[in-house]
C-alpha positions in Angstrom: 80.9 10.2 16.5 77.4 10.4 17.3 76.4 13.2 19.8 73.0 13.4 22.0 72.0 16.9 23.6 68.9 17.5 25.7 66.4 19.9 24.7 64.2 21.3 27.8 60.7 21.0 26.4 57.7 21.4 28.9 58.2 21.6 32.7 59.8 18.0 32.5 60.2 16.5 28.8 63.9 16.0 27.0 63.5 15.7 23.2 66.9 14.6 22.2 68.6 16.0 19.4 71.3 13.8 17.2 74.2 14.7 15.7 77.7 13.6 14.1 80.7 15.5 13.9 81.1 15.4 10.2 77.8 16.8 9.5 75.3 20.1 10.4 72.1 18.0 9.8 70.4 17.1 13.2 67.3 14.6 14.2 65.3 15.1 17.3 63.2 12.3 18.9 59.5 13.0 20.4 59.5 16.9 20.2 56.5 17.8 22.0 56.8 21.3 21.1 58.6 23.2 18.3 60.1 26.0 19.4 62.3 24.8 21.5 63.7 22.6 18.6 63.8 25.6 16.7 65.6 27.5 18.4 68.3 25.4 19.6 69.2 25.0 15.7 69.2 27.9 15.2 71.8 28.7 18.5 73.7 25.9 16.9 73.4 26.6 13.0 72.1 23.2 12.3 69.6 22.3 10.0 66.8 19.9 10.7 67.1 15.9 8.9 64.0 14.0 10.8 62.6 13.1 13.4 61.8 10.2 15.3 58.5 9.4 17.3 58.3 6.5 20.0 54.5 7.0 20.5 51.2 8.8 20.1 51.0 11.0 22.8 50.9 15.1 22.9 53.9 15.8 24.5 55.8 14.0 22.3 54.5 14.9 18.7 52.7 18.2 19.3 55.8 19.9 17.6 55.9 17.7 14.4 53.5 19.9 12.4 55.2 23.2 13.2 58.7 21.8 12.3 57.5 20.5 9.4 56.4 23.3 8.3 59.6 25.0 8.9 62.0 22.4 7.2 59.4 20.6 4.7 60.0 17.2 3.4 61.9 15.9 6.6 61.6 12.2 7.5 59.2 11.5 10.5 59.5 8.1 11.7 57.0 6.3 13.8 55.2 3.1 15.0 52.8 2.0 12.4 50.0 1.3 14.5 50.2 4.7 16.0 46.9 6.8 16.0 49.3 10.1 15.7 48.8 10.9 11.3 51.8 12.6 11.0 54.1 9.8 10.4 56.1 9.4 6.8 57.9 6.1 7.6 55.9 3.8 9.8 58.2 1.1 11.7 57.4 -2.1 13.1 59.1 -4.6 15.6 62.4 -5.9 14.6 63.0 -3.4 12.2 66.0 -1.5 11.0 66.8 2.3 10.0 69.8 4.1 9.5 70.1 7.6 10.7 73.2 9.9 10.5 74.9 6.7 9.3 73.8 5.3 12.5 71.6 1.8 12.9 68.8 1.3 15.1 66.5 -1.6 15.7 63.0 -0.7 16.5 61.9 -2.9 19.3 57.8 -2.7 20.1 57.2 -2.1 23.7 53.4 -2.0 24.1 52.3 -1.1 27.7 52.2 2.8 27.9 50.6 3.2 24.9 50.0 0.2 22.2 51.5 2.1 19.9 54.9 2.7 21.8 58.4 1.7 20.4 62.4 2.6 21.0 65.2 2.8 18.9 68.1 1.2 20.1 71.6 -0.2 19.0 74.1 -1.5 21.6 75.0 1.7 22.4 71.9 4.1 22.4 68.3 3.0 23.4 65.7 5.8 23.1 62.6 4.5 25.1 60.2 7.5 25.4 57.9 6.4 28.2 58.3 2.9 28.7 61.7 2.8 30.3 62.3 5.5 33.1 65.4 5.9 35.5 64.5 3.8 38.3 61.1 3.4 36.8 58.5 2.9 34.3 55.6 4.6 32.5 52.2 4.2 33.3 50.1 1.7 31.9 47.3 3.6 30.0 46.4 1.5 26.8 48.4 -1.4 27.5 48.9 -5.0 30.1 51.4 -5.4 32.6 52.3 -8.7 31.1 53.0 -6.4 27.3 55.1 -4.1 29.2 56.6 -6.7 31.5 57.3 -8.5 27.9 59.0 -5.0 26.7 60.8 -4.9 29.6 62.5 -8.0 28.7 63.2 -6.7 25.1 65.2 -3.9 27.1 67.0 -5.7 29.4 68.8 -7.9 26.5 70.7 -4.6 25.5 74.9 -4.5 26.6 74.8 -3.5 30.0 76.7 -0.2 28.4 74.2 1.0 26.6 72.9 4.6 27.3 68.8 5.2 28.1 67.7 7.9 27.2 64.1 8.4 28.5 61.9 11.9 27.7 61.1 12.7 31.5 63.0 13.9 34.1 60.8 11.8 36.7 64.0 10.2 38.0 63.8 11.4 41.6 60.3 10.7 42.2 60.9 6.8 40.7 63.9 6.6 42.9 61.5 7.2 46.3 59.6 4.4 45.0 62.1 2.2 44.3 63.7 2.9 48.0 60.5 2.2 49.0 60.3 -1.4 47.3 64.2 -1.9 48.2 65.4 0.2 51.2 68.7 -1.7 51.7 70.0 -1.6 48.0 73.3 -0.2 48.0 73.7 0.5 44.6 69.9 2.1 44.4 71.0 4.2 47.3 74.2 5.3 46.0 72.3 6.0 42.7 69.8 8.0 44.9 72.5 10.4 46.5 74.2 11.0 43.1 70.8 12.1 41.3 70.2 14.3 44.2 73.7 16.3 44.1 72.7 16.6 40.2 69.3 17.8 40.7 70.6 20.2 43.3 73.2 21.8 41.1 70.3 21.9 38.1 72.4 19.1 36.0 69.9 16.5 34.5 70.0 12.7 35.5 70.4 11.2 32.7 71.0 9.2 30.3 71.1 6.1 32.8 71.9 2.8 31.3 70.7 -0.7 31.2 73.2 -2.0 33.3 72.5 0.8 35.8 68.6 0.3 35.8 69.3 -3.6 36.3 70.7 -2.6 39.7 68.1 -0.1 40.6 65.0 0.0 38.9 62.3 -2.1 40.2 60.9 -3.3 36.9 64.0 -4.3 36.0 64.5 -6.4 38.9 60.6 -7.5 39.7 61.9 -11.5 38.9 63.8 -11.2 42.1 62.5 -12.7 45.2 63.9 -10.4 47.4 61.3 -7.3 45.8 58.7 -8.7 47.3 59.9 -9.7 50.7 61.1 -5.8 51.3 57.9 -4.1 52.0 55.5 -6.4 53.7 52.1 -5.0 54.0 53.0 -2.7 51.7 53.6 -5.3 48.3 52.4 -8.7 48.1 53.1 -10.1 44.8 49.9 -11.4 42.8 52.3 -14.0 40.8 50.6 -17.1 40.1 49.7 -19.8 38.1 52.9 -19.1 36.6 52.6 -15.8 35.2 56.1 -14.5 35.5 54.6 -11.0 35.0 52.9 -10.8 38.6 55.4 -9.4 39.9 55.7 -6.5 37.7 52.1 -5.9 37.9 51.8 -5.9 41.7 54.7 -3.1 41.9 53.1 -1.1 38.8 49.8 -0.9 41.0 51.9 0.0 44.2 53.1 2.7 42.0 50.0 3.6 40.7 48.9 4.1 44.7 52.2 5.3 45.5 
């Protein structure tokens, strides 16, 4: 049975660190620094197997180079069009790898960064900055009609599957989102639980699909009712039918947020 711990990396990153119970070998996914990695191995006498890298940027590769150095020859998987060089196995959309005896499909989900893709199965989904608890990443390299189109890619996963994200920017997307949907029930039950977590220094995740289907925003920008919520505030730009307007009129709320 797969297991997935949280590594504190940063003042807000999670690199996530795999592992089975029949083996000692563990993979971590976007380790922005080393010795954090390192030393959680170490606490847990388990040896390093690969690691996995949903896209280019600092915080979530900066560590590669230091623990390849320390376990040399280790897989490092990553988008091939990624800009980042230290990538052994380059992936593309649709494709499959085992790890720990365990399958993923690599699913492109340009929008943060062009480069940026998750790992996912029907029961895990790692999705680095594109997929946030109650929100989304920034849109730095890509179009909100790419990410809206990623989006989609996500929200076809089981309902059941576990997100796990690499930022613990879960309370701040959840003021947003009450902002966008201030008589959601399940978004302010969702709200109230991340808060008694956050209080007693627990973490908020992994969330799931079927959770951020009933909460996030993005998720939910096809609805009508997100844009009748906040007038003044939103005003959806959809048109000509662009079924992305949506999500790019609340991604520039956000932005201004």
């Amino acid at each position: 049975m797969v297991q997935v711990k949280a590594i504190k990396a940063f003042s807000d990153n999670y690199i996530w660190c795999l592992t089975t119970d029949n083996s000692n070998q563990a993979w971590v996914v976007d380790p922005g620094q080393a010795q954090p990695v390192l030393a959680y191995l170490a606490e847990h006498e388990l040896t390093l197997g690969g690691i996995l890298i949903t896209h280019h940027h600092y915080d979530h590769t900066d560590g590669v180079a230091a623990l390849v150095g320390a376990y040399p020859n280790i897989s490092v998987y990553g988008p091939a069009n990624s800009p980042f060089k230290g990538i052994t196995h380059s992936l593309t959309d649709g494709q499959s790898i085992s790890v720990l005896n365990i399958n993923f499909t690599i699913l492109a989900t340009p929008g943060h960064t062009l480069d940026h893709i998750c790992y996912t199965n029907d029961e895990l989904a790692f999705t680095g900055d594109t997929l946030f608890s109650g929100g989304c990443g920034r849109l730095f390299e890509g179009t909100p009609k790419e990410m809206w189109e990623s989006f989609n890619k996500l929200r076809e996963l089981p309902a059941s599957c576990s997100v796990y994200c690499t930022h613990e920017y879960t309370q701040a997307n959840l003021a947003f989102a009450k902002a966008v949907e201030p008589r959601n029930p399940e978004l302010l039950a969702y709200s109230k639980k991340v808060n008694e977590l956050r209080s007693n220094n627990q973490i908020s995740l992994p969330t799931s699909i079927g959770q951020e289907l009933k909460i996030n925003p993005f998720m939910r920008s096809d609805l009508p009712t997100i844009t009748e919520l906040v007038p003044g505030k939103f005003i959806s730009v959809t048109k000509n039918n662009e079924p992305w307007g949506n999500f790019a009129s609340l991604r520039q709320f956000k932005d201004n947020f």
